[in-house]
C-alpha positions as CSV (number, residue, x, y, z in Angstrom):
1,X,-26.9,25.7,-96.7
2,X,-30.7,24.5,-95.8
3,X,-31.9,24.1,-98.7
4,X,-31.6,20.0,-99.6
5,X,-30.7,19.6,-102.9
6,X,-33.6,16.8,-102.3
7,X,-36.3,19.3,-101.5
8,X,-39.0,20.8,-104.6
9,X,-36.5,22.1,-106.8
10,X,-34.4,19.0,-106.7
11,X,-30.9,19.4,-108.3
12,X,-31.5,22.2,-110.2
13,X,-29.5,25.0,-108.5
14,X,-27.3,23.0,-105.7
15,X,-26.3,19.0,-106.9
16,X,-26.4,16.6,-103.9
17,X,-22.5,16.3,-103.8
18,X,-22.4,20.0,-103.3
19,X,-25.1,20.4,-100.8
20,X,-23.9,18.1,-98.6
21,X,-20.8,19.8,-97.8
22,X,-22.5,22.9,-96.6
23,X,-25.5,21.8,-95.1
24,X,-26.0,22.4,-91.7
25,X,-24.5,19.2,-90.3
26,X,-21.3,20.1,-92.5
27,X,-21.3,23.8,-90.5
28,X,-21.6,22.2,-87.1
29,X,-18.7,20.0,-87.7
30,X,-16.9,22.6,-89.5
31,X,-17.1,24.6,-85.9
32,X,-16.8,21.6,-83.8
33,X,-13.3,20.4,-85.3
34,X,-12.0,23.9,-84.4
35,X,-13.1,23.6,-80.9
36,X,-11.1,20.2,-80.9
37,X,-8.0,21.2,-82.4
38,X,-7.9,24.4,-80.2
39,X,-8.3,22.3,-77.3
40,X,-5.6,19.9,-78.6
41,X,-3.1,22.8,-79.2
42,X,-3.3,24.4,-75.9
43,X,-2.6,20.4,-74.5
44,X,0.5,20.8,-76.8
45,X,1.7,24.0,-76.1
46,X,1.3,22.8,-72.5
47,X,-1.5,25.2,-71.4
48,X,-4.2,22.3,-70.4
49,X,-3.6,18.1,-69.6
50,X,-4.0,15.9,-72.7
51,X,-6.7,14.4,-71.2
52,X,-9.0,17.3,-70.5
53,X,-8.0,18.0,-74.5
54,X,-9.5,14.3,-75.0
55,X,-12.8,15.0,-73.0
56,X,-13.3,18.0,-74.9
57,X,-12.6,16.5,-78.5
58,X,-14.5,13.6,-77.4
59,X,-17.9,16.0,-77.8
60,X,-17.0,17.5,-80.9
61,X,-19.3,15.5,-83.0
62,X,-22.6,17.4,-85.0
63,X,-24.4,14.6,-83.9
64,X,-24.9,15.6,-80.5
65,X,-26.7,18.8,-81.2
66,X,-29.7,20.0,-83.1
67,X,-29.1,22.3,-85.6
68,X,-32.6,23.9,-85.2
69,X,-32.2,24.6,-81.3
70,X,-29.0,26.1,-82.3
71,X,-30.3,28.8,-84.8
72,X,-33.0,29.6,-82.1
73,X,-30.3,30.7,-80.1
74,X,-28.3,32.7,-83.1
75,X,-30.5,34.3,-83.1
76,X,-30.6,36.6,-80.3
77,X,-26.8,35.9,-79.6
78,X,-25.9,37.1,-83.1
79,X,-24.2,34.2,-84.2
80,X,-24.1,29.9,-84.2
81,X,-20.7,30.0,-82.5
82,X,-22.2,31.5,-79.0
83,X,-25.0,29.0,-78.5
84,X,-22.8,25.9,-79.7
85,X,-19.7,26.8,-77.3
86,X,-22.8,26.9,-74.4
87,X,-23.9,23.9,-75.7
88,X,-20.4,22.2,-75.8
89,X,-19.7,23.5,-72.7
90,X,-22.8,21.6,-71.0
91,X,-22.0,18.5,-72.5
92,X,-18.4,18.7,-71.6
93,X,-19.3,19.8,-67.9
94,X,-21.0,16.6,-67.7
95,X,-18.3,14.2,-68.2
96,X,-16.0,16.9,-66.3
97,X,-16.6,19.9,-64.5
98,X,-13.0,21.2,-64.6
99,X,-13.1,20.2,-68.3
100,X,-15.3,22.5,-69.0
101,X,-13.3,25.3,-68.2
102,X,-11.1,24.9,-71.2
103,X,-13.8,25.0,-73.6
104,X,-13.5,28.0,-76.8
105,X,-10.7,28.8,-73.9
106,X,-8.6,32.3,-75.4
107,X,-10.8,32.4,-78.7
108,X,-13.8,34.1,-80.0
109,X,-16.8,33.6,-81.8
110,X,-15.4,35.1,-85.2
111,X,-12.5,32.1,-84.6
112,X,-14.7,29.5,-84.6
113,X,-16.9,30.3,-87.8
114,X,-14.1,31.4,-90.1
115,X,-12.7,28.0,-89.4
116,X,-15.5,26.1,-89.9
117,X,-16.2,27.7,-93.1
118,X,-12.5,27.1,-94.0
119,X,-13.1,23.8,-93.7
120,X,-16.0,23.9,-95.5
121,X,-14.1,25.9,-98.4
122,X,-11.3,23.5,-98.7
123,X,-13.8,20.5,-99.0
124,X,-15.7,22.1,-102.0
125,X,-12.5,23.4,-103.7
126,X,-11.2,19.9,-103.5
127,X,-14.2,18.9,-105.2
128,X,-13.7,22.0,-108.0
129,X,-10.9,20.9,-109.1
130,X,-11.7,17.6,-109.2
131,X,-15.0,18.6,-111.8
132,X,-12.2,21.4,-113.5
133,X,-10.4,18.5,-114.4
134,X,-13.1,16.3,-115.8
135,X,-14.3,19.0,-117.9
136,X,-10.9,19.7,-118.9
137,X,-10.3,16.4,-120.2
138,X,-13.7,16.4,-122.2
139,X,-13.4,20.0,-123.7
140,X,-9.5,18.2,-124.9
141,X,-11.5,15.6,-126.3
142,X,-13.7,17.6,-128.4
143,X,-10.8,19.7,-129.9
144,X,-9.2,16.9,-130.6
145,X,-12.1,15.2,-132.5
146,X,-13.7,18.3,-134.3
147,X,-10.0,19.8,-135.2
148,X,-11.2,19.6,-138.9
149,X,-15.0,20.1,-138.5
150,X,-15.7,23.4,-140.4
151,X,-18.4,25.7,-139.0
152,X,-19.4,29.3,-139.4
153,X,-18.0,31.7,-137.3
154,X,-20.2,34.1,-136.1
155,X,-19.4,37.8,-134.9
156,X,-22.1,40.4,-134.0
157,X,-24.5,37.1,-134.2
158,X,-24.4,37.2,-138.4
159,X,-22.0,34.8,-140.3
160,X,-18.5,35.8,-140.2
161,X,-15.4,33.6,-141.8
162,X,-15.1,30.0,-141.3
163,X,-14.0,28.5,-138.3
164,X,-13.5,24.6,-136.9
165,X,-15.3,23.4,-133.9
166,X,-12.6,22.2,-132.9
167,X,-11.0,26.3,-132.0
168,X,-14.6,26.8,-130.5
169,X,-13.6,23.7,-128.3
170,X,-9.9,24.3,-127.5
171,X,-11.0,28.3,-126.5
172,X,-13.6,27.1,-124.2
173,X,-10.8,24.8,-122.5
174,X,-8.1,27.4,-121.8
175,X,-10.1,28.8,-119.0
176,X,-11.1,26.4,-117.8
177,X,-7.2,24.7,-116.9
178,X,-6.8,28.7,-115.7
179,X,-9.1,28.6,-113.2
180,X,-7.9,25.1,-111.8
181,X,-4.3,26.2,-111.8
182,X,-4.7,29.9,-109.8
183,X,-7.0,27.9,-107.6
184,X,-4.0,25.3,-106.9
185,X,-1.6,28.3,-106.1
186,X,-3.9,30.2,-104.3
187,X,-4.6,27.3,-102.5
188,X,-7.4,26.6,-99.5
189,X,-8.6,29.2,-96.9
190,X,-6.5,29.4,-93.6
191,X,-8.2,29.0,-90.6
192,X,-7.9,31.2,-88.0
193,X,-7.3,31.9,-84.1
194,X,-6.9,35.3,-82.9
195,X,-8.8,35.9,-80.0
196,X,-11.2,38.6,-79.3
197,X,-9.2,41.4,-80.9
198,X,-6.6,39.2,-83.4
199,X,-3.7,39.2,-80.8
200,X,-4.5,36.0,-78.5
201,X,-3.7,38.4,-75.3
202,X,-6.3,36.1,-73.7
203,X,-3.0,33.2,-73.3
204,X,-0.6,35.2,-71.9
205,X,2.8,33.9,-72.5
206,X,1.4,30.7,-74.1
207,X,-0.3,32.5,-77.1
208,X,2.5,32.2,-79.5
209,X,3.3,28.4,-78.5
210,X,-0.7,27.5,-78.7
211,X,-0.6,29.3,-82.2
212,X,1.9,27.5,-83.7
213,X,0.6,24.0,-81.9
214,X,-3.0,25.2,-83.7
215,X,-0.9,25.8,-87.2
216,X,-0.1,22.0,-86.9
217,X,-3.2,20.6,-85.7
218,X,-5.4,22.0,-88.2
219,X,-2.3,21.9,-91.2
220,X,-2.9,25.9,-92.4
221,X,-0.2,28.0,-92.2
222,X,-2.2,30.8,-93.3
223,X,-3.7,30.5,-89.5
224,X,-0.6,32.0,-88.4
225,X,-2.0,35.7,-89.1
226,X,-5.2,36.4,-88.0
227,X,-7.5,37.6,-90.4
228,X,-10.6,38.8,-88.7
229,X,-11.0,41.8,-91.2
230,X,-8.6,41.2,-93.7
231,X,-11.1,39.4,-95.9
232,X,-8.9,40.1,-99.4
233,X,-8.3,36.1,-99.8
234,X,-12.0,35.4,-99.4
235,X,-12.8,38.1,-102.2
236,X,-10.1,36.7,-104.3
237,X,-11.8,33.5,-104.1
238,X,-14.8,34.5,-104.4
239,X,-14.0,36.5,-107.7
240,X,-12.6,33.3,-108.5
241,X,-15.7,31.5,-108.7
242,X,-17.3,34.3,-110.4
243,X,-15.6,34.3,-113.6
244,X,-15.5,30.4,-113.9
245,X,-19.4,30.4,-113.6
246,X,-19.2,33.0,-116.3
247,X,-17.0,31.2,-118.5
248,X,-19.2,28.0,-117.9
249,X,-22.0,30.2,-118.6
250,X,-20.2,31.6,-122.3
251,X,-19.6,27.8,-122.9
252,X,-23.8,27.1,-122.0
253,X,-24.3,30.2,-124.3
254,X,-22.6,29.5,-127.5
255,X,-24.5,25.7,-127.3
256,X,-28.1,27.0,-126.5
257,X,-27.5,29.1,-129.6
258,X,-26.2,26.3,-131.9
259,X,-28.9,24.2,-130.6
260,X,-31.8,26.7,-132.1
261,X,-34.0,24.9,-134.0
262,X,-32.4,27.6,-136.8
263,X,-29.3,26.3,-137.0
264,X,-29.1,22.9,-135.8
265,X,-25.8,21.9,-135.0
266,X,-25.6,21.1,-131.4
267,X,-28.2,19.3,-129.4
268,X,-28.2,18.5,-125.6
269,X,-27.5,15.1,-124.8
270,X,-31.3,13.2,-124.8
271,X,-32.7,11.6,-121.8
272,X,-36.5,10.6,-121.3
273,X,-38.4,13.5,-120.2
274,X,-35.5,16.1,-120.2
275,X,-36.4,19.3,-121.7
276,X,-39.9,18.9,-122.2
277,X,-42.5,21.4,-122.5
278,X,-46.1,21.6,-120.6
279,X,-47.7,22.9,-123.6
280,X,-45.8,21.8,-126.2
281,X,-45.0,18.1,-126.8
282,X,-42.4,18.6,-129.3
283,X,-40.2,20.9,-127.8
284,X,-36.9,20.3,-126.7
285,X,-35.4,22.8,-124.6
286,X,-31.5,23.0,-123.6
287,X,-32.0,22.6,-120.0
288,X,-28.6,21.8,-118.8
289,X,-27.4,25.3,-120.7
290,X,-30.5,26.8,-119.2
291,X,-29.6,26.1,-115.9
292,X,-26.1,26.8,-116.1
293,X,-26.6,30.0,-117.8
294,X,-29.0,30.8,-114.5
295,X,-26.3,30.5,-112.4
296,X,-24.1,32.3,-114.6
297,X,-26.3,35.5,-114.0
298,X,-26.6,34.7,-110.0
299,X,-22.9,34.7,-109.4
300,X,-21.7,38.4,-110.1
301,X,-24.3,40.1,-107.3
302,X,-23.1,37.6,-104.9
303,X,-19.1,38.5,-106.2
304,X,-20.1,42.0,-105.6
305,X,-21.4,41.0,-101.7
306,X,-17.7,39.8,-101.0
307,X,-16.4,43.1,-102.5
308,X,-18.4,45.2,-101.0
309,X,-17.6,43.5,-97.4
310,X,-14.1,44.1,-97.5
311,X,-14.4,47.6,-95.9
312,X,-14.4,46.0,-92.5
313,X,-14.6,48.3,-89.2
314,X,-11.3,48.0,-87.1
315,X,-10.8,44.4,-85.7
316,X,-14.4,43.2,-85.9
317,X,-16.8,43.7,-88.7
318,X,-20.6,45.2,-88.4
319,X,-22.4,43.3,-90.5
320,X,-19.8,43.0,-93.5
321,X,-17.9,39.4,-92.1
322,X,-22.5,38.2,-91.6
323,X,-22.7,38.8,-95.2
324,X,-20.4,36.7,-95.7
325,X,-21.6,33.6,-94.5
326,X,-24.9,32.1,-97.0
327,X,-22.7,34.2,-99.6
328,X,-19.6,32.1,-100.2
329,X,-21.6,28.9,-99.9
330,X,-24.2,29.8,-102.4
331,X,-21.0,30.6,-104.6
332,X,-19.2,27.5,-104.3
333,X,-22.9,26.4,-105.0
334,X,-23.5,28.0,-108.1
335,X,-19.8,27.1,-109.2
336,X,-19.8,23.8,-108.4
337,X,-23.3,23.0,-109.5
338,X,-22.6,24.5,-112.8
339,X,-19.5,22.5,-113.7
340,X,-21.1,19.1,-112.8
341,X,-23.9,20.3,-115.6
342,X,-21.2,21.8,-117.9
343,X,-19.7,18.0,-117.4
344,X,-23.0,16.3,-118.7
345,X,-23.7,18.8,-121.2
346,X,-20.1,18.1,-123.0
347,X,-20.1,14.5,-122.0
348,X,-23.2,14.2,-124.2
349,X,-23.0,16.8,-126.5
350,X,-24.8,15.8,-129.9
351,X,-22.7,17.2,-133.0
352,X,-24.1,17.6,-136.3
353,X,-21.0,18.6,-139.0
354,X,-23.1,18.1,-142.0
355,X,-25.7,21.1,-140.6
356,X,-23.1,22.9,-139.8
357,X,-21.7,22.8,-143.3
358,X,-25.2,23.1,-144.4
359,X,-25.1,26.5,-143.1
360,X,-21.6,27.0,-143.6
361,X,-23.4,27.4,-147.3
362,X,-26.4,29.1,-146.7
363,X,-25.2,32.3,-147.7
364,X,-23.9,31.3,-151.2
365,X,-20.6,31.8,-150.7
366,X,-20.4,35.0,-149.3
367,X,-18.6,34.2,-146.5
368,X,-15.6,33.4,-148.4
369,X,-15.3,36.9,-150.1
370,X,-12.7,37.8,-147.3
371,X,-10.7,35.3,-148.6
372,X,-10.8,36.1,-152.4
373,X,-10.5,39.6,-151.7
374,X,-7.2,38.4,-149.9
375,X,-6.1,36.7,-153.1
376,X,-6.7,39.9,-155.2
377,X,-5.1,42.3,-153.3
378,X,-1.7,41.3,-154.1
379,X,-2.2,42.4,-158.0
380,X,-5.4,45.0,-157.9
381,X,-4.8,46.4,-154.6
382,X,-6.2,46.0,-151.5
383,X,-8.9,48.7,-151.7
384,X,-10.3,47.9,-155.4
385,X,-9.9,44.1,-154.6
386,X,-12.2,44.8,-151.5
387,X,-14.5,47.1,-153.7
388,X,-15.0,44.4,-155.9
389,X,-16.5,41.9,-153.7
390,X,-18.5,44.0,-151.8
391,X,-20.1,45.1,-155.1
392,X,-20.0,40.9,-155.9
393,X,-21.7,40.2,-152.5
394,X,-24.4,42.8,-152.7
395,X,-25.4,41.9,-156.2
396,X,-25.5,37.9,-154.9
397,X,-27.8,39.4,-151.7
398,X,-30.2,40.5,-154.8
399,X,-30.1,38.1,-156.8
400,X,-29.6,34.8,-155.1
401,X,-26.6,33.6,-156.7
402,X,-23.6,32.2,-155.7
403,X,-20.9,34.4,-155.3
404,X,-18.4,32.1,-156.6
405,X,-20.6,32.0,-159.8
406,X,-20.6,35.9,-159.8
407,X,-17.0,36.4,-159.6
408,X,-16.6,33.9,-162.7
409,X,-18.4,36.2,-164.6
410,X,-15.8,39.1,-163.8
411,X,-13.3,40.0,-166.4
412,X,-11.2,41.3,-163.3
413,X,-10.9,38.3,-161.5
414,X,-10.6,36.0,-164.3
415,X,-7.7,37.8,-165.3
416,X,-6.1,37.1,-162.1
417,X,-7.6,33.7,-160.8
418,X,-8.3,30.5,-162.7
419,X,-11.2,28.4,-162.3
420,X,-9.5,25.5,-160.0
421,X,-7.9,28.7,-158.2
422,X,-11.3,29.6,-157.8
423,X,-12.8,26.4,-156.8
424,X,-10.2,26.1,-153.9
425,X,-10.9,30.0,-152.5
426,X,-14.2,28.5,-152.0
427,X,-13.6,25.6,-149.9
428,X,-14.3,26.3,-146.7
429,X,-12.4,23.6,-145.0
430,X,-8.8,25.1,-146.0
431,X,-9.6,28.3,-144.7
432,X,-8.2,27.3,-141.3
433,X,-5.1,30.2,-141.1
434,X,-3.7,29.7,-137.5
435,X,-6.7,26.8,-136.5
436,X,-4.4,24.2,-135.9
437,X,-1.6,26.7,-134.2
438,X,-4.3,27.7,-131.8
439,X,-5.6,24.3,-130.8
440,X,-2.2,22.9,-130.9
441,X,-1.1,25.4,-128.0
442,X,-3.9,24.4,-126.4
443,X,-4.0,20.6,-126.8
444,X,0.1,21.5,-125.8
445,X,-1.1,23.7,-122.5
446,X,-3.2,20.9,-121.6
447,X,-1.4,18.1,-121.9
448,X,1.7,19.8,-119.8
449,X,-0.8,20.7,-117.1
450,X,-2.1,16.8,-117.1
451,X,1.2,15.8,-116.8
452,X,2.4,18.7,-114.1
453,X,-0.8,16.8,-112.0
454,X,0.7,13.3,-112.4
């Protein structure tokens, strides 16, 4: 990736950390290291001396080449890997001219940029899961501590039934321990050395001894099958990172809307001059969910890139393995960019429980008719019992009253209900039916998948 995360836009779409491990340093040395351990294999498998191995490793450092001079070249050869193996070559001829021979020897271009970019994966997912985790531990924290906080629920964006915080909490964590888990088993991107049409034919009767050698070298089993267009575990990854920028963006979603000035009851964590306006100095806008949410809506066209590039021609793609290149880095990108902000924004989330039991009330009880209609049924019915309070609810939308007030007024249900009974259908706070099931499972998933990672 180019683009510094220290350039106009700052930090806003790609944080530092990120940045850094796909800049184009990161992709030089990515390529470089593949060159070395190829050459290292075939001295292990016997094909070259150790020593020519060394001379060629020895000049496998980004350092020694200018990224700028070469793109030049990519660009008329089609690809980085041509003009770097020329330019490895050079400096290898010049410690050794027999050397130089063994450089990129038996592999092709596609070799050399899949396992760079392997490289490249493994190093961001590493840093995933590290984020996962961290948010994981603060979404746990949150359930935990808002278990009894009653809020609205909210359905079709109107007031439902009651809920806690503290289920809103737990079911924003359940994904997120999903998404660390299947990326654990599906584990990091092979690399990959197969020659120019997958089958090494290029090493003779050393091939299968320099694979294996490679497998060791570079730790990746996975590089034991050549995948040159069997791109199915890069569009599974990539999928991957799709939906947990989604569910990051859900989570960004549900604050941004409980942070409306309207209801009041979540705030962004404050900083000096976060969220400002240019025109308007009061204004405090939810950046972090802002941002978040922006890279919630960038991640499904680029999810869509890596499906559509699966249809790969034969054993080497036309234009479907290029589009892959800027595709899966802005991915990891976006992902990894947004769970850093998802980690501030719930780090220093501001919750107000009093406004949310203030609006918990704002509709005079009528979100508790589901509840008292409940506690009919058994002796009216079901169906009168729900006539009943929809006639209650609409005549408390006319009239302004409180439904509880209404329904003491009714012959019908002070026949069935008492006054205290009454009293307690109308406290929110015990309407929690399976609440503390739900976050208990989760809390319980949670804490056996802390454990299961020591």
């Amino acid at each position: 990736m180019s683009t510094p995360a220290s350039g106009l836009f700052g930090e806003l779409f790609v944080d530092a950390e990120m940045a850094a491990l796909f800049d184009d340093r990161a992709t030089l040395q990515g390529m470089l290291d593949f060159e070395a351990a190829l050459a290292r294999a075939e001295a292990d498998a016997g094909l070259i001396p150790a020593a020519i191995a060394e001379i060629i490793a020895a000049q496998c450092k980004a350092e020694f080449y200018q990224p700028a001079e070469i793109g030049k070249a990519a660009t008329l050869a089609g690809n980085p890997a041509i003009p770097l193996v020329k330019a490895l070559t050079a400096r290898v001829a010049a410690q050794d001219a027999d050397a130089a021979k063994w450089v990129h020897y038996g592999a092709t271009s596609q070799d050399v940029i899949d396992s760079g970019h392997a490289q490249q994966y493994g190093a961001a997912q590493a840093m995933l899961l590290k984020r996962a985790a961290s948010l994981a531990h603060l979404l746990a924290q949150l359930s935990r501590e808002h278990r009894h906080t009653p809020m609205i629920g909210r359905t079709f964006l109107q007031h439902a039934v009651p809920v806690s915080f503290g289920v809103k909490a737990a079911q924003w964590l359940d994904p997120v321990i999903a998404f660390h888990d299947r990326m654990r088993m599906e584990g990091q991107p092979a690399h990959q050395l197969g020659g120019a049409a997958g089958t090494l034919a290029s090493l003779g009767d050393h091939a299968g001894a320099v694979l294996d050698a490679f497998i060791a070298q570079t730790s990746s089993p996975g590089a034991g099958m050549p995948w040159h267009t069997a791109r199915h575990r890069l569009a599974r990854l990539a999928a991957e990172l799709g939906i947990l920028t989604g569910h990051l963006g859900k989570v960004a979603l549900d604050i941004s809307l409980m942070a409306q000035t309207e209801v009041g009851e979540l705030a962004e964590p404050e900083a000096p001059g976060k969220g400002g306006s240019s025109a308007m100095p009061h204004k405090r806008n939810p950046v972090l969910c802002t941002l978040i949410l922006s890279g919630a809506k960038r991640a499904p066209g680029l999810v869509s890139t890596m499906l559509a590039s699966l249809p790969q021609e034969h054993e080497r793609a036309m234009g479907g393995w290029h589009a892959e290149w800027r595709t899966m880095s802005e991915l990891f990108a976006i992902a990894g960019t947004a769970l850093s902000q998802t980690i501030t924004l719930i780090e220093g989330l501001q919750v107000f429980p009093e406004r949310m039991r203030r609006n918990l009330d704002m509709t005079h009880g009528l979100v508790m008719a589901e509840r008292v209609s409940l506690a009919l049924a058994g002796t009216l019915g079901r169906a009168q019992a729900h006539h009943l309070l929809e006639e209650a609810s609409r005549l408390c939308v006319a009239t302004g009253r409180h439904l509880q007030d209404a329904l003491a007024e009714s012959e019908a249900v002070t026949a069935q209900l008492g006054a205290e009974e009454l009293d307690a259908l109308f406290d929110p706070a015990t309407y929690r039916g399976a609440s503390d099931v739900i976050i208990d499972r989760s809390l319980a998933h949670y804490q056996a998948w802390k454990t299961a990672r020591g």
